[in-house]
Phi, psi and omega in degrees: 000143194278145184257156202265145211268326199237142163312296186255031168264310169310309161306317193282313161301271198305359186256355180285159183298175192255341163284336161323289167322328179281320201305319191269343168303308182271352160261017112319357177265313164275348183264287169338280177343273165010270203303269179346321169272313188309099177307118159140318216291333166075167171327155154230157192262140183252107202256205167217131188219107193091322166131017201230141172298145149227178204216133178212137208228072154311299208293345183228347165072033190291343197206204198222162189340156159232038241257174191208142167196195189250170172270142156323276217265033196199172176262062191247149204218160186213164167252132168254155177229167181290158205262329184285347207285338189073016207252297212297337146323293177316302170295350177296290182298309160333309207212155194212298160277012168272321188205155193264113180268137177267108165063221184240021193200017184193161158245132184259180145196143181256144202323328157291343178309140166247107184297112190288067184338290182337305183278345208246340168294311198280298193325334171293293169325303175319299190293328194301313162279011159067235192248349158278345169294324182288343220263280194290134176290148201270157190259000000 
């Protein structure tokens, strides 16, 4: 398990219920990964935005927020993205029948849901990169 850089990204992991909590540990996890495998994308900073972990690529500015929390009203747990990014289009036509999506800003999951890693890595990828995807010019 990766340690946590921040105090209240950590307060925020231990007050979630505890099946929740493995669920959003591995997907905090898989946002690393991401980031890691992913060229350009650098360290990423682990905050708070909203009262929900985010993830972010301070050090290359490559891409835009990613953050994870649970759903309110359910033992449901989510990935959010900016709502303006177009991204969450794009995983639409990508995966169509892969995950179920909120709107313009989010991928859901219900607590019994089995997280299609492969595919929930590249939508991590996009966004990490961004805004150097918007950056280059198109051939």
């Amino acid at each position: 398990m990766r340690r946590f850089s921040s105090n209240d990204v950590q307060s925020v992991f231990k007050a979630y219920p505890p099946t929740v909590r493995a669920k959003l540990m591995a997907l905090r996890e898989l946002v690393f990964d991401a980031a890691a495998r992913t060229e350009g994308v650098g360290r990423l900073t682990e905050t708070l935005k909203w009262g929900q972990p985010s993830y972010l690529t301070e050090e290359t500015g490559s891409g835009t927020t990613v953050r994870i929390d649970r759903l309110k009203a359910a033992d449901g747990y989510a990935v959010y993205f900016h709502c303006q990014s177009g991204l969450l289009g794009q995983f639409r036509e990508l995966y169509p029948d892969t995950f179920t999506f909120e709107g313009k800003r989010a991928i859901v999951f219900a607590a019994g849901d089995r997280v299609p890693v492969r595919e929930l890595r590249h939508c991590l990828a996009l966004a990490l990169t961004h805004h150097s995807r918007k950056k280059k010019p198109k051939s």
